[in-house]
N, C-alpha and C positions, 0 to 999 in steps of 0.2 A: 707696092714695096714688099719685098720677101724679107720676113724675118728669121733669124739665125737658131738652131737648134737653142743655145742658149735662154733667148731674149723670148722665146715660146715657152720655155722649161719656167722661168720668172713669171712671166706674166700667167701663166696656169697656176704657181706657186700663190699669187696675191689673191686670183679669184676664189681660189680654197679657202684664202685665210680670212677675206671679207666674207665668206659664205658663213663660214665659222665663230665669227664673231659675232655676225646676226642670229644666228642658231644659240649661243650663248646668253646675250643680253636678251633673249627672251625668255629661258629656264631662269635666269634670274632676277626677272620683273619683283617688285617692293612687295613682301605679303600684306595684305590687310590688316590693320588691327586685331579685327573680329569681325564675327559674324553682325551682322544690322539687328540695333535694337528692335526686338517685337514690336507688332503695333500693339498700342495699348488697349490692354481689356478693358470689356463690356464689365461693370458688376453686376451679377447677380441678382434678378428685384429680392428683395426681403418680405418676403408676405406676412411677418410676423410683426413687423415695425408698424411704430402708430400710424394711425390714418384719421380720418375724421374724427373732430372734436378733441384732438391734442393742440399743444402750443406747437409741436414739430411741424403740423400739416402746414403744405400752401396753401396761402390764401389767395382768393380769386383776387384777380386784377381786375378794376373796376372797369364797364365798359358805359360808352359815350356815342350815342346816335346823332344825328342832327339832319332836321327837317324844313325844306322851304314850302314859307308859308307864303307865299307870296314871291311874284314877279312881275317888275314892269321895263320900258323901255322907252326912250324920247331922243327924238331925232330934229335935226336943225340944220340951217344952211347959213351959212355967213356970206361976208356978201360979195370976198374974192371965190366965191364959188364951190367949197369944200365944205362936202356934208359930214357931218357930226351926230356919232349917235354913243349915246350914254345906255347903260344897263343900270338898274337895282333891283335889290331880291330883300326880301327877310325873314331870316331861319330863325330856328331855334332848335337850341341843343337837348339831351335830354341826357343825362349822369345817372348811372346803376352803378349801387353800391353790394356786391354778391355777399361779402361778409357782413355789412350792417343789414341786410336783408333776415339775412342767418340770426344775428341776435334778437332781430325782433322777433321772428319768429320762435325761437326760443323761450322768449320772455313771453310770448303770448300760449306757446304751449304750457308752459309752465303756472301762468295764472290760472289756466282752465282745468289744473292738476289740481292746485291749488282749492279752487270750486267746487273741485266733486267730490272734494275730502269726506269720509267715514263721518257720520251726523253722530251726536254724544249718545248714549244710550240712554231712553228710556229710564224717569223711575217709576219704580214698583212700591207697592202696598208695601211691602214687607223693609222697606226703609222707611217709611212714614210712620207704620205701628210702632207706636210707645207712647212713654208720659211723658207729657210737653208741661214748661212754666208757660203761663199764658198771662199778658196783662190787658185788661179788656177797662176803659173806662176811667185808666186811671187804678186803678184795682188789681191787683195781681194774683193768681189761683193755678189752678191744675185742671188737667185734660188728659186723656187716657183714649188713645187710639187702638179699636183692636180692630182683626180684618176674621170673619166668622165662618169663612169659607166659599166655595163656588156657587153663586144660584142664590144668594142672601143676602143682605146688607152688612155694611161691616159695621160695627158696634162703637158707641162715640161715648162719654160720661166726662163729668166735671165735679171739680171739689173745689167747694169754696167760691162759688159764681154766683152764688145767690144774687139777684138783686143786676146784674148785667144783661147784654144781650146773649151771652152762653149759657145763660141756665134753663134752657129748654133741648138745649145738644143732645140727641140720643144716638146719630147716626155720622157716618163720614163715606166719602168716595174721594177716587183722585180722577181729574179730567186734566189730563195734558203734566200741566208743572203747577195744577191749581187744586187745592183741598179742598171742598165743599161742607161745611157741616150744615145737616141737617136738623129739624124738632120734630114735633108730633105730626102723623099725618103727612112725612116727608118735606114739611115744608123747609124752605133753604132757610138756616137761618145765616149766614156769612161765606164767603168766599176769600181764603188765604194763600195769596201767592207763593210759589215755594225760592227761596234763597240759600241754594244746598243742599245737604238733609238736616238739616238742624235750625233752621232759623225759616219760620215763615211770616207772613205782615198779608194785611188787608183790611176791611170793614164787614161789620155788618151790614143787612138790609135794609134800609128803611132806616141806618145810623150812621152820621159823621163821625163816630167814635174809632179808635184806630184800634188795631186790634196786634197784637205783636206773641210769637209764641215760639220758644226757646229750648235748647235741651244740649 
């Protein structure tokens, strides 16, 4: 069929205009909102932030093993002819606790801190020299501790002992937390534990008598 200069003139007019319209409705597609939110950041570790031994830190999640201690098996036949087998085993589990591990061990470094604490100091002569109340017997008096220097004995006397086990005292030493006085000839006459620096108790030798000496 030949078509009319016209009906060519039209039909080239339409294909323009469908050309056109599709070239449009695509400069004019919907814009976007915006741009795609970012992925979300990573933060930054904090190497400043507590770690072990704060309330903040994690705590380990307990872990749980389990072991068979055993396995058996038993087999059967019935009597429409279908074998039958049974399995048994018996484990046992075992529960770790990583944080109660931590406080005990804590608690055990801690007592062995504890243990090897700084021992009290040492006393010396020069807190034990002076004049002490002493009651010996029932009887109450005086003692005079002096210390006479390096390489000597230190020097012991009494007033008012007459007649007790101290009235032979010429001499004193200290052994550990213990006073020793001495008589004639070095011999010991008593041994007075120390309670302080100011208060000592013990007996004499060779006496149930108690002996207490004060200041």
């Amino acid at each position: 069929m030949t078509l009319s200069p016209t009906a060519r003139s039209a039909r080239a007019q339409a294909a323009a205009a469908l050309l056109f319209a599709t070239a449009l409705a695509g400069c004019q597609a919907p814009a976007s909102s915006g741009p795609p939110p970012p992925p979300p950041a990573f933060a930054a570790p904090n190497f400043g932030s507590p770690a072990f031994g704060t309330n903040q830190a994690a705590s380990a999640s307990p872990m749980q093993r389990s072991t068979t201690l055993s396995s058996s098996s038993k087999s059967w036949v019935t009597p429409d002819g279908t074998r039958h087998t049974k399995s048994s085993s018996t484990t046992a589990s075992v529960r770790v606790d990583p944080n109660a591990m931590g406080n005990a061990a804590a608690m055990l470094f801690g007592a062995m801190m504890g243990q090897s604490g700084t021992a009290p100091a040492p006393v010396t002569k020069g807190q034990i020299a002076g004049d002490w109340n002493v009651e010996v017997d029932g009887r109450q008096c005086r003692m005079s501790l002096r210390p006479t220097g390096a390489g000597m004995g230190d020097f012991a006397s009494t007033f008012g002992c007459m007649g007790t086990d101290l009235q032979s005292v010429s001499s004193w030493s200290l052994r550990g937390n213990e006073v020793v006085l001495s008589g004639i000839m070095s011999k010991r006459v008593a041994v007075l534990a120390l309670n302080g620096t100011n208060r000592m108790d013990g007996t004499a030798d060779g006496s149930s008598g108690r002996i207490v000496a004060w200041r």
